[in-house]
N, C-alpha and C positions, 0 to 999 in steps of 0.2 A: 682491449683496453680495460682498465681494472676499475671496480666502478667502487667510489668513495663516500659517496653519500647522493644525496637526489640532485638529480639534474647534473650532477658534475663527472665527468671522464677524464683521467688521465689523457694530455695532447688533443684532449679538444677544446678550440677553444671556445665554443658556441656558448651563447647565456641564453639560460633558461628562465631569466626572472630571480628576483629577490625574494618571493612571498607578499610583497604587499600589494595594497588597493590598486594602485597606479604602474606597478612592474609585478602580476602574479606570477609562479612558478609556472613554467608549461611543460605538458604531461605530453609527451609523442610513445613511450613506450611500456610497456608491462612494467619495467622493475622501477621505471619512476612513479607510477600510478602507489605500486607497494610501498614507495618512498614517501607516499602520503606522511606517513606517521611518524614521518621523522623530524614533522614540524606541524603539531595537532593545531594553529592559532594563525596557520597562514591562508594565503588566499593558491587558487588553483586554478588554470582553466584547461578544461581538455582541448588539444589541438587537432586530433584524428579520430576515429574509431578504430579503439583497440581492444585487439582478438585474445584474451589469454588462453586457449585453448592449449596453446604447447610451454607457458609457462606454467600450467597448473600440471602437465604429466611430469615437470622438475622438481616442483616443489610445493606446498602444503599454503594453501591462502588462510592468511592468518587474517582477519576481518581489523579495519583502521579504528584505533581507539579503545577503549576498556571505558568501565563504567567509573573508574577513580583518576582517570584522563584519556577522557573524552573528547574526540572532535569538535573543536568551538570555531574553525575558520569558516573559509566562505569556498564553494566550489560550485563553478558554471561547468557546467556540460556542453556548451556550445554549440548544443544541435547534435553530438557526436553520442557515439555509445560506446558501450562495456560490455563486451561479448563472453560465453563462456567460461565464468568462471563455476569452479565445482569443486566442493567441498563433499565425502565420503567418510562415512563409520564418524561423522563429527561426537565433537567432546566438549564442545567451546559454543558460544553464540555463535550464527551466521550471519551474514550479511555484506555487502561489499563496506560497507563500516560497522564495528562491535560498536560502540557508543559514542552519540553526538548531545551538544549543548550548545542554544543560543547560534544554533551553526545556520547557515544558507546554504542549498544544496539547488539547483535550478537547472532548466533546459538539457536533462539528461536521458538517456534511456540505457537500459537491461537488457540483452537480450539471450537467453539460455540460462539463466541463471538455476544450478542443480546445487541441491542440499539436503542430505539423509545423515541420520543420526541412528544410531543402532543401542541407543541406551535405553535400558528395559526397565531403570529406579528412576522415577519425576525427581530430577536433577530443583536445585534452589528455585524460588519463582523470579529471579533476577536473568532466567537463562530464557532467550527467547530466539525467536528468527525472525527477519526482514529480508526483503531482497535488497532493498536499500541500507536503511539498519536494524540491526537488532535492538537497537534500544535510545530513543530520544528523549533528553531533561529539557526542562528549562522551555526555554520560547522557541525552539526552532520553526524555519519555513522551509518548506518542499513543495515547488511550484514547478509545473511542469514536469514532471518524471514518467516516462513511456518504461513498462514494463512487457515485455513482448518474448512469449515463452521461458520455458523451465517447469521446475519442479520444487517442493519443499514439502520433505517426508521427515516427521520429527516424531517424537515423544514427549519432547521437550515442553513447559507450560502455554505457551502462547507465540503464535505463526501468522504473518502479514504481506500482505503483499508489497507494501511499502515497508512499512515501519512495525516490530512485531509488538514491542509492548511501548507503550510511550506515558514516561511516569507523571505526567503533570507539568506544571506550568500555563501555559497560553501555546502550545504548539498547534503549525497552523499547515493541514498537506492540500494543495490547493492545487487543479487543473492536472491531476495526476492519473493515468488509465491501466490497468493490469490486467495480464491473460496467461495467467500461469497459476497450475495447479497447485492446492495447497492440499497437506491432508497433516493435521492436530490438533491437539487437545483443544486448546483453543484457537480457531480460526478465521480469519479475515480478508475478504481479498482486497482490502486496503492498510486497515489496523486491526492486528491481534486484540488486544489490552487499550484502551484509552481510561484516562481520570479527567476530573475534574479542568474546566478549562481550553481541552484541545478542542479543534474546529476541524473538517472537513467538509470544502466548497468544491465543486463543480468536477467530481471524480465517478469513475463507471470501472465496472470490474468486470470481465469476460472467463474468466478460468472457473474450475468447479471447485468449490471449497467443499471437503469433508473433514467432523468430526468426528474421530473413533472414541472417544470420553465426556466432551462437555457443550461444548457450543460452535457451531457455525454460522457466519453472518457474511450476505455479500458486501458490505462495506466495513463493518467491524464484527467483532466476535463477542468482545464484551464491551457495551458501551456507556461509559460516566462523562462524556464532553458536553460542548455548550449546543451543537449543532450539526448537522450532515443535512448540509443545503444542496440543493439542485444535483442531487446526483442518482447514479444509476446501473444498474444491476444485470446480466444475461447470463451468468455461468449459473448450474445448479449446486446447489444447497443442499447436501447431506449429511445426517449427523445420527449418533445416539441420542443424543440428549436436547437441548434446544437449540431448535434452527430459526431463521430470520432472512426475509429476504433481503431486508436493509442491515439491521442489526441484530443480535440473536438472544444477546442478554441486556439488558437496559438497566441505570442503576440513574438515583438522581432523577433530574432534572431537563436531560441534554432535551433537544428541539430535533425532529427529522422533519424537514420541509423540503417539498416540492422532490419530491424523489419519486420513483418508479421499480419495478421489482417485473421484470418478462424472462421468469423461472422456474423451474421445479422445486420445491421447498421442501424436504420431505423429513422430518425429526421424529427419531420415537417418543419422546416425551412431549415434545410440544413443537405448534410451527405456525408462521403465522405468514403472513403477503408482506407485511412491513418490518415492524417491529417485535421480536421475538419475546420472553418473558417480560415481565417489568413496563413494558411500554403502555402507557396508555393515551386515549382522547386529547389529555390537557395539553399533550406537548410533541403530538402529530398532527400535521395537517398538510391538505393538497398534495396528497401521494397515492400515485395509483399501483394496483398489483393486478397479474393475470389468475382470472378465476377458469379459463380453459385448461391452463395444464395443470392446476392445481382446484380440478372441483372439490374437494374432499376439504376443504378450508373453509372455517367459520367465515361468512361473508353479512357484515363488513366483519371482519376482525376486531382481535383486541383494542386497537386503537383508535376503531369508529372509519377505518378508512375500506374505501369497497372496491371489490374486485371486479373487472371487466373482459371481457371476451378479449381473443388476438385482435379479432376486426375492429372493436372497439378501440383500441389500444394502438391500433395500426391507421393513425388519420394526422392531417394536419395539425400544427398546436396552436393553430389561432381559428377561435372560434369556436374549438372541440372540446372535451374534460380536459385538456389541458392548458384549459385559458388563463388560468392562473400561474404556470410555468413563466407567461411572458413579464410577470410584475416583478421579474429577476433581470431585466435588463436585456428581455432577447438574447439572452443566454442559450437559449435551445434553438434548433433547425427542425423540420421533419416535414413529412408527405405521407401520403396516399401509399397503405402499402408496406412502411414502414416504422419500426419504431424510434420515436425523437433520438436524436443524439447532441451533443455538445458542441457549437460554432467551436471553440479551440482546440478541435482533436485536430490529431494530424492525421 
């Protein structure tokens, strides 16, 4: 059947949805998921989990959106995920969307996502990676996104597990988990780049972040937002230059509250348990980092916050250092043994 645009086949007659609120487009297959972009302002919801593993040996995944039209709909994941998509010798941003605005992206998961770039000149600072996307304006939300293996080897200026540079606004990535490695210039295993404005609530990163030139951070790489609340860290931290177990470069203002850091940290220029360069006292507090695998760390660190053994680190969160975690709403679980984790992971 000769395929015409999204959702639609020659002799079939099945409806996929008109794009809006009330009748969204439904996604069952690779080349409609790629048909995303052929309506940047509609709405989406994924019906299956789908494997692109043998549409990517056809053909060349060109990521949903550019920066001068931009994904602005809305897209539920409905529980399902996005398997294997993999991009080679890239040239372009990656991400399974090049650029979103004011969009909603929700209840979704990654899972393989590979992306390697073989370019050896630092391409404009507009070029970045996401596994989600490479680049969000405006107000977006990303709630909910399970990132679950892969890769992301660039050159390129700024690499994410979520989201790689995200220009401002009020963007807001919320209940989001990743475990995939990252290795760039600048690196995050949730945001590359943030500015002024964006928020990150109740997100954990499991993958190693390295940087070979500037900064790595297990939640951001360089950070100018309002806030990284309640969240949490276990992949290590490598870099040249400055490392972070929450963020790596701090600019502004932003707020890290109630976060945790149980990592290796390790920066030739500088490294810290929480907050990498730039962070200080006024605008950290109630976050704890592990001083066992990282004795070699000023304790408390830069930001006044101190470092505690595994065992310490490894206790119930009511009653214990992290009694102040519960004035988030019992937002956290943990025991005996273990380190706290998040009521909404899956």
């Amino acid at each position: 059947m000769a395929h015409i645009g999204f959702g639609r086949w020659l002799g079939d007659p099945q409806d996929f949805g008109k794009g809006s609120s009330a009748d969204p487009y439904r996604i069952y297959t690779p080349q409609q998921l790629y048909d995303v972009r052929n309506d940047l302002q509609g709405n989406y919801t994924l019906m299956r989990d789908i494997d692109m593993a043998a549409w990517c040996l056809l053909n060349e995944w060109i990521p949903i959106g550019e920066s001068a039209h931009p994904f602005i709909g809305v897209f539920d994941g409905n529980d399902h995920s996005i398997g294997n998509i993999s991009v080679t010798n890239a040239t372009r941003n990656g991400g399974v969307f090049g650029a979103v605005q004011n969009c909603n992206i929700h209840d979704l998961a990654i899972v393989d996502f590979t992306y390697s770039s073989s370019v050896s000149v630092s391409p404009p600072s507009s070029y970045s990676c996401g596994t989600l996307a490479a680049i969000a304006k405006g107000s977006c939300l990303f709630n909910k996104i399970v990132v679950d293996g892969g890769s992301i080897e660039t050159t390129y200026a700024t690499a994410g597990g979520i989201v790689g540079y995200s220009s401002g606004g009020s963007n807001r990535i919320a209940r989001c988990k990743t475990n995939i490695t990252i290795d760039a210039s600048i690196a995050g295993g949730i945001a590359g780049t943030t500015q002024s404005g964006d928020a990150v609530y109740m997100c954990c990163s499991y993958g190693d972040i390295t940087s070979t030139e500037t900064v790595a951070g297990g939640i951001a790489g360089i950070w100018a937002g309002d806030g990284i609340i309640d969240c949490y860290v276990r992949g290590e931290i490598t870099g040249t230059g400055y490392c972070g177990g929450i963020a790596a470069l701090t600019i502004g203002n932003g707020r890290i509250l109630r976060c945790y850091s149980a990592n290796t940290i390790t920066g030739t220029i500088y490294s810290a348990g929480i907050g990498g360069y730039g962070a200080n006292s006024d605008y950290v507090a109630q976050c704890l980092w592990n001083k066992t695998i990282n004795s070699t760390h000023a304790n408390p660190d830069n930001t006044g916050t101190i470092g505690y053994t595994t065992a310490e680190m490894q206790v119930p969160i009511s009653g214990t250092i992290y009694e102040s975690f519960n004035f988030a709403g019992n937002f956290w679980t943990g025991g005996t043994g273990v380190y706290p984790t998040l009521q909404w992971e899956p």
